[in-house]
N, C-alpha and C positions, 0 to 999 in steps of 0.2 A: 235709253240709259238704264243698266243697273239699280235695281232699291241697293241704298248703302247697307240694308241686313244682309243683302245676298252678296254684295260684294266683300264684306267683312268675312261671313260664314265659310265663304270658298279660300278665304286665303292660304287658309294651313291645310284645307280637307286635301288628302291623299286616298283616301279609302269609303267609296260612295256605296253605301247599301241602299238597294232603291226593291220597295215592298208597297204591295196598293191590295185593295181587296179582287180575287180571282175578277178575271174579265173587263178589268179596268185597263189592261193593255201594260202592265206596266215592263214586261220585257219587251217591247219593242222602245219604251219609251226608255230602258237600260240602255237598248241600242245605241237610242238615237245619243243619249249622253255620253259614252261614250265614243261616237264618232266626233260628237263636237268638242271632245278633250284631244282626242288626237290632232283632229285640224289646225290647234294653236302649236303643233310642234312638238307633244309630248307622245310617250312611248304608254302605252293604254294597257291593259289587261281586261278583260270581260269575260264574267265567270258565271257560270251557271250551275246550281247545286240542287235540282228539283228532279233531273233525269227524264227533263222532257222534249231537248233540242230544242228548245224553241230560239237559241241561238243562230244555229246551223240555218233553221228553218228564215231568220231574220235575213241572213245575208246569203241565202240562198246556197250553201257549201254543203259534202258532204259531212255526215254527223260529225259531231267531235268527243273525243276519246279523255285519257290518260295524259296528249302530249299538248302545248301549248301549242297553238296553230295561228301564224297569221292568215287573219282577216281584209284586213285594208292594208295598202303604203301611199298618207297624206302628198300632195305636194308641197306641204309646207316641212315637210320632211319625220313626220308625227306616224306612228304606226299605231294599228289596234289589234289586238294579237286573243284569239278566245280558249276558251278552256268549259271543259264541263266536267264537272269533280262529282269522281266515286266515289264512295265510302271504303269500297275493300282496298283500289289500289291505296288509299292513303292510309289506312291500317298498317299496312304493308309499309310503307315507307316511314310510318311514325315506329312500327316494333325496330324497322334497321336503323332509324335514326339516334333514338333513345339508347335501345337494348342491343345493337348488331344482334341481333337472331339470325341473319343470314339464311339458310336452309334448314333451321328451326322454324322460321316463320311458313315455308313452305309445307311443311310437315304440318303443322297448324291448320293451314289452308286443307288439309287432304283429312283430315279428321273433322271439319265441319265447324273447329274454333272461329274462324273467320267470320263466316257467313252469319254465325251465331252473334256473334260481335257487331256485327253491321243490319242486321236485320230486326234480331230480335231484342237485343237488352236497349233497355229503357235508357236512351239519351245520349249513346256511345254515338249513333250514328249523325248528328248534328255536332259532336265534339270534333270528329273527324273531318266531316266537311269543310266546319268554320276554320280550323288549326288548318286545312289547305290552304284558305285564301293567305290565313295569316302569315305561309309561308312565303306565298306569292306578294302579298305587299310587304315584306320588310327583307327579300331577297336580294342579296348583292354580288357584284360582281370578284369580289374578295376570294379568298380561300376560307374565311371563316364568316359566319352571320354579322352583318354590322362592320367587316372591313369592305371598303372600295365604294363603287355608287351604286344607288339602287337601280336594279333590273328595268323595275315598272314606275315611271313616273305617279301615275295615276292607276288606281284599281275600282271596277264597276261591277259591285256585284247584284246580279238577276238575284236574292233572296226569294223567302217563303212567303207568304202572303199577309197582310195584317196582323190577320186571326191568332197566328203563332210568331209571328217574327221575333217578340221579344219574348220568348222560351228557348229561340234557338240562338238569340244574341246573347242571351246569360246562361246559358249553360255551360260554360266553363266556370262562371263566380259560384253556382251550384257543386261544380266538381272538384272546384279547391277547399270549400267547405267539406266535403268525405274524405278528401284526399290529404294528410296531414302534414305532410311531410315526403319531401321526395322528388325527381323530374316531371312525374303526372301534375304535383301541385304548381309548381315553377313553371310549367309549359300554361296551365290554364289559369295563372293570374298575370303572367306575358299578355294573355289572348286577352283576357278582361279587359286589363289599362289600354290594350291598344283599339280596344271599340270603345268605351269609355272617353278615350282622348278626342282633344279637339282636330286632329287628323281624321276623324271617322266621323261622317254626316250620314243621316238616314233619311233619305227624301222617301216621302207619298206620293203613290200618284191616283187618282180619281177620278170620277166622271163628274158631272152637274148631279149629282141623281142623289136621293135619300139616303140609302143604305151604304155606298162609297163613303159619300161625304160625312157617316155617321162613325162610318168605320174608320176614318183616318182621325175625328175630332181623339176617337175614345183610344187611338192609336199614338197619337199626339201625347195623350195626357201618361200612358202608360212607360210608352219610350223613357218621355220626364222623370217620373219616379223613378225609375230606371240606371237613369243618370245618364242615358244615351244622347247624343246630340241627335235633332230632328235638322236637317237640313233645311228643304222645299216641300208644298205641297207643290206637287206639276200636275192642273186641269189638263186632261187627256179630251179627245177628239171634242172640241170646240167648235158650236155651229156658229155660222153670222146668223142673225137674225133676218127671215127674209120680209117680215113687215116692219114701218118705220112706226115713231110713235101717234104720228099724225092717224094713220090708218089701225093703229090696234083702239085709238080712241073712238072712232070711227065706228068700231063693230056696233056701237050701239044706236047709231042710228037709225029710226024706224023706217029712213026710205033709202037704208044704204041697199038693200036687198033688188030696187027698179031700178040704183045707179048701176047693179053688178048686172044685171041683165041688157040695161043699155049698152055698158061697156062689150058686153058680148055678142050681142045683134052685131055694134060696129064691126068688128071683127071677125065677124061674120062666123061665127059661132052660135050653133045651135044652144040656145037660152033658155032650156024648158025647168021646170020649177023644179028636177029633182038634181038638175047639173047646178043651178045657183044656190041650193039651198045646201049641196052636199061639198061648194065653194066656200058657204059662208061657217060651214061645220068645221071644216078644215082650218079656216083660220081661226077660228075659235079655241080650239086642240091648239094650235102654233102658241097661241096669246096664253093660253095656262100653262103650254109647256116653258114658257119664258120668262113665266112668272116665279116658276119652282127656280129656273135654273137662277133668279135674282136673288131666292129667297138664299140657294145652296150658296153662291160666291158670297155673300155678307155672313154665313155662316163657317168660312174656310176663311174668312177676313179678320174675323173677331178670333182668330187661335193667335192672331200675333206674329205668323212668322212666314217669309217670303213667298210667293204663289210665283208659277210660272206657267205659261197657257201655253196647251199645244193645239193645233187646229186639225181637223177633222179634213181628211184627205179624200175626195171624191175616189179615187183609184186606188186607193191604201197607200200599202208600202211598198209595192212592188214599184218597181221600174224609176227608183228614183227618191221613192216618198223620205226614205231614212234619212237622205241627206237634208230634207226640206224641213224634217221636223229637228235635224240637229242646228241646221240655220239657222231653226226657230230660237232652240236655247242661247246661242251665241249672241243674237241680237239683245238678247234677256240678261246677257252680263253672265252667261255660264262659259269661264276663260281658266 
């Protein structure tokens, strides 16, 4: 069943940013959320703005561009559809949208305004990014913004990593403060109130491990200030423990060392003192590494706000794994 925070927390969210520290997996764990949004029937979007594929790479597709590419088509009749956002084309489409530039914007492009723009000034190139998705979650079928129904049920975006996430989710409130007056102002305090809103959650995602779990508390507390909603932490590759607690209490006994050598004589297993002793090393390493990960979950426990486990897939993600781990969130009350 659901915790009632996360079922609360999901009822209005339209707009999932999911950000974890590098190597904690969290675009696959984008993925996997996203395919379990689709599965209920909804029309999904999944975005990626780092310029690393690791989309394409997820569902095994050629790269993905400028255009909106479905992904998946649910049997429950749900699609997931990906994307991975440049900074230039949407320059591009922010100077025709605003300013009709037209073939001034190209001329732009051919004098090096562009690249300038997206490369090198300070901040432009996350204002553009973020102002894609935002196009993409409030996109409707209308002739104008806000008439007809929206395009994307749900939007999953692959963001930047803890470290910055919240420099590149407030940099629009940043740019309505320089910007005083004007459609630059009016576009980036649109972008604000709609991260800001209870429609936009930001889940973590993390490992058991120190520095993750350091990184999402002090990510936690930042968001907050912020004013951003924090969604889920989602514990990423979760092992079973392979000893019970009967036998981790067990390490200490002074003659568990002739019962592990009996037990390997039986079994007829060569039992010489550096195969038992380099048995009992290993579980030892197991019983501290289990220890940390008790210490880590009671430390992602006490921030107060929904966890969700994913488990640690012997074969990865290939050949299946995505769905197993979107199963996973589904069972977890992510609907």
């Amino acid at each position: 069943m659901p915790s009632p925070a996360l079922a609360r927390s999901l009822t209005d969210a339209r707009l999932h940013v999911v950000t974890g520290k590098g190597g904690t997996g969290k675009t696959t764990v984008a993925a996997a959320l996203a395919l379990a949004l689709a599965a209920q029937g909804r029309r999904v979007l999944l975005a990626e703005v780092e310029g690393r594929q690791g989309i394409s790479q997820a569902f095994d597709v050629p790269p993905l561009g400028d255009d909106e590419v479905r992904l998946v088509t649910d049997p429950s009749g749900g699609e997931l559809w990906g994307l991975s956002v440049d900074a230039k084309p949407a320059l591009m489409e922010y100077l025709q949208t605003f300013y009709k530039l037209g073939r001034a914007g190209a001329a732009l492009e051919k004098v090096g305004a562009i690249d300038f723009a997206t490369t090198i000034a300070p901040g432009v190139r996350d204002v553009l990014l973020i102002g894609k998705v935002y196009e993409a979650t409030g996109r409707t079928d209308g002739a104008r913004r806000g008439q007809g129904r929206l395009v994307y049920d749900s939007v999953v975006l692959d963001a930047p990593p803890t470290g910055r996430v919240v420099r590149f989710l407030n940099v629009n409130h940043e740019v309505a403060d320089i910007a005083r007056v004007g459609p630059i102002r009016g576009q980036a305090e649109s972008i604000t109130r709609m991260l800001r809103d209870r429609s936009t959650l930001v889940h973590i995602v993390t490992l058991l491990e120190e520095m993750p779990v350091q990184e999402s508390v002090d990510a936690i507390a930042e968001l907050t200030a912020h004013r951003f909603g924090v969604g889920a932490v989602i514990v990423n590759l979760e092992r079973e423990a392979l000893l019970s607690a009967a036998t981790r209490a067990a390490l200490d006994d002074p003659a568990l060392e002739e019962r592990v050598r009996a037990d390997l004589t039986a079994a007829r297993v060569r039992a010489s003192g550096p195969v038992v002793r380099g048995l009992l090393a290993e579980a030892e390493d197991h019983v501290e590494r289990l220890l940390l990960e008790d210490e880590m979950r009671a430390e992602i426990r006490s921030q107060d706000v929904p966890v969700l486990h994913l488990p640690a897939l012997p074969g990865g993600v290939d050949g299946g794994g995505l769905s197993v781990l979107a199963q996973a969130l589904t069972e977890q009350g992510v609907r």
